[in-house]
VOLUM-948963 format. One record per residue (C-alpha): x, y, z. Coordinates in steps of 0.5 Angstrom, whole numbers, plus 500, padded with zeros to 3 digits. Layout:
N
<node c1="X" c2="Y" c3="Z"/>
...
//
This chain:
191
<node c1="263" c2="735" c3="215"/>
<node c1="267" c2="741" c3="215"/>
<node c1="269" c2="741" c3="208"/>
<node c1="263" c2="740" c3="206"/>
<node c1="261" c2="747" c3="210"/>
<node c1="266" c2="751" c3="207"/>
<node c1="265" c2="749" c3="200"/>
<node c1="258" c2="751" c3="200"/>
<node c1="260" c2="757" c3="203"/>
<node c1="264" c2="758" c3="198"/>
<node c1="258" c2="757" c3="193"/>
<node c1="255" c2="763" c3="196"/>
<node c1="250" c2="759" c3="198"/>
<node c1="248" c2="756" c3="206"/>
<node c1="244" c2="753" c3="209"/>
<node c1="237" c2="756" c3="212"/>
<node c1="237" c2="761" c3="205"/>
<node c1="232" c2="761" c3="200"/>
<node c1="234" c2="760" c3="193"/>
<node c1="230" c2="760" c3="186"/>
<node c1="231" c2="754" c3="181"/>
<node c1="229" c2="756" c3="176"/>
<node c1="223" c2="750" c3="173"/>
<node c1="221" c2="751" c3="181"/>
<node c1="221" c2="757" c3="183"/>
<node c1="222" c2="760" c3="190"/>
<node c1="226" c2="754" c3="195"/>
<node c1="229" c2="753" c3="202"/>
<node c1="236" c2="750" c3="203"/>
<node c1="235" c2="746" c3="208"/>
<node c1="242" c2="743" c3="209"/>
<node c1="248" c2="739" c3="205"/>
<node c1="249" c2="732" c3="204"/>
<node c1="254" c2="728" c3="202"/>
<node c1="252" c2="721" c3="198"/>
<node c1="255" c2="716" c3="195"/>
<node c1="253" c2="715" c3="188"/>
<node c1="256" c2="709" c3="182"/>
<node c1="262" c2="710" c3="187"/>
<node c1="262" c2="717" c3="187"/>
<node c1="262" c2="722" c3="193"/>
<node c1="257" c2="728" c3="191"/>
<node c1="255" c2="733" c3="195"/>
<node c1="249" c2="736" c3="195"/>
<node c1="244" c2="741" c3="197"/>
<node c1="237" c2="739" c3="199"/>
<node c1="233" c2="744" c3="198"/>
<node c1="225" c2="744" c3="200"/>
<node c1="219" c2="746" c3="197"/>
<node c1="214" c2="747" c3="201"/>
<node c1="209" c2="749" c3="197"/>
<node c1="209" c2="744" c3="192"/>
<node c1="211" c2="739" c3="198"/>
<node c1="218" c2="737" c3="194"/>
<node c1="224" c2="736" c3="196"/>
<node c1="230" c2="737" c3="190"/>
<node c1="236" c2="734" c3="190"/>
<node c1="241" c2="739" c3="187"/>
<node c1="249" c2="737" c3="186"/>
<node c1="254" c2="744" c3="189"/>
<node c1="257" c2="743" c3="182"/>
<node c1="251" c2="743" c3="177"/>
<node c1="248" c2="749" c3="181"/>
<node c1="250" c2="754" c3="176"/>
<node c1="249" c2="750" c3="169"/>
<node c1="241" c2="748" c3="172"/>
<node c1="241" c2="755" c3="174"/>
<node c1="240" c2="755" c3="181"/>
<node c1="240" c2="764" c3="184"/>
<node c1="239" c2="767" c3="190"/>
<node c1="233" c2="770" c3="191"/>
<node c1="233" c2="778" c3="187"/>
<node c1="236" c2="785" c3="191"/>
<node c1="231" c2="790" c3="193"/>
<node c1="232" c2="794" c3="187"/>
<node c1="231" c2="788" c3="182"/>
<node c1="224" c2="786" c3="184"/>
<node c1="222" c2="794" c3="184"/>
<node c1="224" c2="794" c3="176"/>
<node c1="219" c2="787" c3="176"/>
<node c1="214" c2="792" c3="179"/>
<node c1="216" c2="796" c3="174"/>
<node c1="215" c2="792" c3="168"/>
<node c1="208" c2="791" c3="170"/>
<node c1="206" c2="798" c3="170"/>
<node c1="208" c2="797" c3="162"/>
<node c1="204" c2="795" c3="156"/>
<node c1="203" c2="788" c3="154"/>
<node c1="207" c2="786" c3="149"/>
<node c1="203" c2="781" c3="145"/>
<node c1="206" c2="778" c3="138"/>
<node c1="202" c2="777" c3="132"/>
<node c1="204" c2="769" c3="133"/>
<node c1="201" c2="763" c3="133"/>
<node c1="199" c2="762" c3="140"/>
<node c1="202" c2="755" c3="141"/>
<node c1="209" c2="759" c3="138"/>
<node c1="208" c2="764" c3="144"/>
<node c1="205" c2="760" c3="149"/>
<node c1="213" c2="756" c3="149"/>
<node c1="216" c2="763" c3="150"/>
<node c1="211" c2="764" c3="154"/>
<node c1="214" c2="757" c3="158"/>
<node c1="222" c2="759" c3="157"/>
<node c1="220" c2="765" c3="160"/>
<node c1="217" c2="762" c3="166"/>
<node c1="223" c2="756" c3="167"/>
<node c1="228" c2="761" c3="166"/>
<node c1="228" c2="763" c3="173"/>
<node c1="229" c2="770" c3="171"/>
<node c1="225" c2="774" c3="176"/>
<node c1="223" c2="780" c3="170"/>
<node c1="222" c2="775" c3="164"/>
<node c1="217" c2="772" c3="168"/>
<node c1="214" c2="778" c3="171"/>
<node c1="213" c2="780" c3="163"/>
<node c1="209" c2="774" c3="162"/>
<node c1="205" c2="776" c3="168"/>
<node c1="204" c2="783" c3="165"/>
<node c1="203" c2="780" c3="157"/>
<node c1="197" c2="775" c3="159"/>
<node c1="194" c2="780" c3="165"/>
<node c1="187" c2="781" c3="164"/>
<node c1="183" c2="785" c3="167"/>
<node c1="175" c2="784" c3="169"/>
<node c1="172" c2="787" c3="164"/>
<node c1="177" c2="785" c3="158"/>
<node c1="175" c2="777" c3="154"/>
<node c1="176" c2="771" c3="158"/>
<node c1="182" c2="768" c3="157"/>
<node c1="183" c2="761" c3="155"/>
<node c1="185" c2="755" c3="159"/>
<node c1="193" c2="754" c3="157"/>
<node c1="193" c2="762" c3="157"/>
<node c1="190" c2="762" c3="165"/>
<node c1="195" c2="756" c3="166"/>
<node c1="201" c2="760" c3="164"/>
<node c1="199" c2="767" c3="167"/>
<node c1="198" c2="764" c3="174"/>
<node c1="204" c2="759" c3="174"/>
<node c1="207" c2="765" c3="173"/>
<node c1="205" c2="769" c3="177"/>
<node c1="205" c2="764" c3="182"/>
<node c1="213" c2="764" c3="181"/>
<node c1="213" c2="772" c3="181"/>
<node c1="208" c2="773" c3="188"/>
<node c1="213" c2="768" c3="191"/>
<node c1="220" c2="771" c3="190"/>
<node c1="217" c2="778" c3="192"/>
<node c1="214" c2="775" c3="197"/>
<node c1="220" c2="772" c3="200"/>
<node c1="225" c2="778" c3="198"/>
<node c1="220" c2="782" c3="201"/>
<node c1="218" c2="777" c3="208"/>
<node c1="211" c2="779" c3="208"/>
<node c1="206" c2="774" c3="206"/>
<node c1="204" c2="771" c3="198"/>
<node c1="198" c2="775" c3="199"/>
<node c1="201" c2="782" c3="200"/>
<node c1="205" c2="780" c3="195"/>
<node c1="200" c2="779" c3="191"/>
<node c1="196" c2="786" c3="192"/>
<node c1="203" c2="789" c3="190"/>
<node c1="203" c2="786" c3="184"/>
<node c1="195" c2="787" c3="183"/>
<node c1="197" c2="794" c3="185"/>
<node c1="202" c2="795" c3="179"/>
<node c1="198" c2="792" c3="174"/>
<node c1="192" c2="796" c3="175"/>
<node c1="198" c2="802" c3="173"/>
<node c1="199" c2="798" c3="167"/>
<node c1="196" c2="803" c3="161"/>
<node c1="189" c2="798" c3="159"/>
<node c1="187" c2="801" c3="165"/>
<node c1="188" c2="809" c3="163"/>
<node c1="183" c2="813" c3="162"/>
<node c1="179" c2="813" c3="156"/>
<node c1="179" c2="805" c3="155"/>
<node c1="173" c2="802" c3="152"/>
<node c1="170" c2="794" c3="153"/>
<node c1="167" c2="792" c3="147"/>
<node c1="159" c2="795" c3="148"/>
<node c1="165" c2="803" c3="147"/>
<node c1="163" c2="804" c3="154"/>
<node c1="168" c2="807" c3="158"/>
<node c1="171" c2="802" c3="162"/>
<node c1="173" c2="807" c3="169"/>
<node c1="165" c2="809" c3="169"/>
<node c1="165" c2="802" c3="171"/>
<node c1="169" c2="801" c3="176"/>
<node c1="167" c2="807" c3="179"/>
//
């Protein structure tokens, strides 16, 4: 059981650490495992998604090819911050074009890629309702940003959450000036 211990070493990934997977989002290794698969020893990392209550199999050699990394520094979830603040870049493409980028976006498992698809599809109270597969993108994103921040950050999904609120309420259609569809002035509004 050493051998296995120290090639996972190697990896640079341990037990106890959490890790994203792309397709998932923010995982926990829970321990490395040795199996026997059509007559080969594969060693694999078990990595536990509480959340969704799954436990993902994952062998130590595909994690580079499935695209398995370790949680962003510091630095990188400021710039996600970051990008929030920015203007939504929206394509004048058709929606079922942009709504398979929108979904590479999410399953890359690339923390500022998917936080522009959280700033692309945010709305803000008084702009028009978005429809159901919209929604649908927006909040698996932004389920996959809340947790990685959160677990960067070790503080809990819902203070991860106000962070992000916090830097998209920064994001220029909320400047002054913005008018709703009646031309009223929408910081009147929210006042």
């Amino acid at each position: 059981m050493t051998t296995t211990k120290k090639s996972a070493q190697r990896l640079g990934f341990k037990t106890g650490e959490a890790i994203v997977y792309p397709a998932h989002g923010v995982g926990r290794i829970t321990a490395v495992e040795e199996q026997e698969i059509a007559g080969f020893k594969l060693e694999l990392f078990v990595v536990s998604f509480d959340k969704d209550k799954m436990v993902l199999r994952v062998p130590t050699g595909k994690v580079s090819s499935v695209g398995m990394r370790k949680l962003a520094e510091p630095a990188l979830v400021q710039k996600a911050l970051d990008v929030l603040t920015g203007r939504a870049r929206v394509k004048r493409t058709m929606w079922s074009r942009r709504a398979q980028e929108y979904e590479a976006k999410i399953n890359s498992g690339d923390l500022i890629s998917v936080t522009e698809v959280v700033r692309d599809l945010y709305r803000s109270e008084a702009q028009p309702e978005q429809s159901y597969s919209e929604r649908q993108l927006y909040e698996s994103a932004l389920d996959r940003v809340v947790r990685e921040i959160a677990a960067v950050n070790k503080i809990t999904d819902t203070e991860a959450l106000k962070l992000i609120e916090q830097s998209l309420a920064k994001s220029p259609r909320r400047a002054k000036g913005d008018v709703d569809a009646d031309g009223d002035d929408l910081q009147e509004e929210a006042a």
